[in-house]
C-alpha positions in Angstrom: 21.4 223.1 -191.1 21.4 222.3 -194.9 24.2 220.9 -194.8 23.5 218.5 -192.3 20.7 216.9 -194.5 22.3 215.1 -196.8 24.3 213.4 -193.7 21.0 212.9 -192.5 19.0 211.3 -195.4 22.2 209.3 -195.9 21.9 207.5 -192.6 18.1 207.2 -192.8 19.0 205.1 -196.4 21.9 203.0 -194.4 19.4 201.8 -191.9 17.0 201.0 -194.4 19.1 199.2 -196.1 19.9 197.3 -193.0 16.3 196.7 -192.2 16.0 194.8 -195.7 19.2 192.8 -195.0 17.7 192.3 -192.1 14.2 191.3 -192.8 15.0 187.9 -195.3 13.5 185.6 -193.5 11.9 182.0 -194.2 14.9 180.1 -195.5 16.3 183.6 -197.2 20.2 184.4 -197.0 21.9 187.7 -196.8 22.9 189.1 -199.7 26.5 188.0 -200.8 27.7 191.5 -200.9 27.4 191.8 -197.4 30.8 189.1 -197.1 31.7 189.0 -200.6 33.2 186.4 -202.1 37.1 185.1 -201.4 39.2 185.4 -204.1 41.3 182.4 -203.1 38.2 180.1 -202.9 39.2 179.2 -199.1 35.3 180.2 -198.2 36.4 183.5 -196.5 36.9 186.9 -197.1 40.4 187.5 -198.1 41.2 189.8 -195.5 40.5 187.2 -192.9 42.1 184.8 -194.2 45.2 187.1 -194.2 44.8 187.9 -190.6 45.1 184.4 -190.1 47.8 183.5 -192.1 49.9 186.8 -190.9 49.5 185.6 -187.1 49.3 181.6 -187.3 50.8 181.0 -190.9 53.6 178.8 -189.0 51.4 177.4 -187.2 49.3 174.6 -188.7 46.5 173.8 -185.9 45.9 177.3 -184.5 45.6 178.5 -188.4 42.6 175.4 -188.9 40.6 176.1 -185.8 40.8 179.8 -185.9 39.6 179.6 -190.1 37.3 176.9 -189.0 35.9 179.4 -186.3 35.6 181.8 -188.9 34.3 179.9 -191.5 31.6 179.2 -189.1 30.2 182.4 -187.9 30.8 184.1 -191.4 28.5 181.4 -192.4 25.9 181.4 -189.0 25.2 184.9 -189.3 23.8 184.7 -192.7 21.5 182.2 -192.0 18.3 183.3 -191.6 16.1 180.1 -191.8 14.8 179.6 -187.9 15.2 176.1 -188.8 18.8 175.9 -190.0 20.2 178.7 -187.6 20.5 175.7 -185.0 22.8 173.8 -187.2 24.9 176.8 -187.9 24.7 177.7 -184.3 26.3 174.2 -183.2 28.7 174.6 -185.5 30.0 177.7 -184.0 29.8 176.5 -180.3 32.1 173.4 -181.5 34.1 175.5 -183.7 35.0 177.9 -180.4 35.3 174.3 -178.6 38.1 173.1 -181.2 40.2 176.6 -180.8 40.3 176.3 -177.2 40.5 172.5 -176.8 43.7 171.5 -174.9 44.7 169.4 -178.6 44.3 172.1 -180.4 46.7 174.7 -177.8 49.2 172.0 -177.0 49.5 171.5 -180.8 49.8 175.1 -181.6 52.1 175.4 -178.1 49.8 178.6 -177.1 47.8 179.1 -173.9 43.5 179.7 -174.1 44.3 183.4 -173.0 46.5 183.8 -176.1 44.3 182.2 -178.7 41.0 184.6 -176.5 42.9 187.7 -177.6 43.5 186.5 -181.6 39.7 185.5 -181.3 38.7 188.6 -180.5 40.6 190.0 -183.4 38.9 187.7 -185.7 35.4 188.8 -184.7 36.3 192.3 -185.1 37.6 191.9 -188.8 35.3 190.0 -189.5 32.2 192.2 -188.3 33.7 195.6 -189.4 31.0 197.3 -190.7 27.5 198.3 -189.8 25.7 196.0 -191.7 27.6 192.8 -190.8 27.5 193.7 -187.1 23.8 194.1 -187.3 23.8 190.9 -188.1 25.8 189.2 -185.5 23.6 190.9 -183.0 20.6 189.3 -185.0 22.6 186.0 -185.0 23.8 186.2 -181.1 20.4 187.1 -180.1 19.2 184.4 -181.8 21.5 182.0 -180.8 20.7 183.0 -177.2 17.8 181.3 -177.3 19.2 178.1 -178.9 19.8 175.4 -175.9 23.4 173.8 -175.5 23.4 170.3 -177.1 26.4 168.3 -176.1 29.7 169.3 -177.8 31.9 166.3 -179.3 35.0 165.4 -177.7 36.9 166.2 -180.7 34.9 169.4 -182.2 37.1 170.1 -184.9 36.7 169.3 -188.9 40.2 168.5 -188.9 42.7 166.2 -187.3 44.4 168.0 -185.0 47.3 165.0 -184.3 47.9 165.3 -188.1 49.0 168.3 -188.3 52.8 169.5 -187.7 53.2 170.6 -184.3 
């Protein structure tokens, strides 16, 4: 039984250092070691990045709408202001739009089931611990409750017809 106490306090710390992640409110923003900085300065975690790169570095449009996507949630989920979270949420929703727009998979010659499965991938690199998926279930909840605006016909922060296809 001894032994099992220092397992035990160890989790009790863990969630309570989720709970102060947790609690910033009132235009707060998690802490930056929760997605620490890129060391490439492309605004996401390295390891990301290299995901993308690995499976779309040929492949110019799918690699911008999939870093766009992830751009935007790595930045949604730490936003913690009521106020702002609706900006960050419309930026995901046209950020999904863009990687599953018919521009973007004609461009990147893939199908929406193909570019589902890498999506998936993406989300579960990029919320691969505790704390950060605490705070995508924070974030979805909240988003939940965020109506639909409309989405632009052309949801991406890029040009998709620019890019080689």
């Amino acid at each position: 039984m001894l032994s099992k106490l220092p397992l035990v306090c160890l989790l009790a710390l863990t969630l309570a250092a989720m709970a102060s992640w947790l609690s910033y409110q009132d235009g707060k923003r998690v802490p930056a070691s929760v997605f620490p900085a890129d060391g490439n300065g492309d605004l996401l975690r390295d390891d990301v990045g290299q995901l993308i790169t690995q499976r779309f570095g040929a492949n110019a449009a799918a690699s911008a709408a999939t870093r766009q996507l992830a751009r935007a949630w790595q930045s949604a989920v730490r936003q913690l202001d009521k106020e702002k979270r609706s900006r960050e949420v419309g930026r995901v929703r046209a950020a999904l739009s863009c990687a599953l727009s018919e521009a973007t998979l004609s461009k990147a010659r893939m199908d929406a089931p193909t570019m589902l499965v890498f999506i998936g991938q993406l989300h579960a690199q990029l919320f691969d611990s505790p704390a950060r998926q605490a705070l995508w279930q924070q974030y979805e909840q909240a988003a939940q409750a965020i109506p639909y605006d409309v989405t632009p016909h052309n949801a991406c922060d890029f040009d998709v017809t620019a890019l080689a296809g």
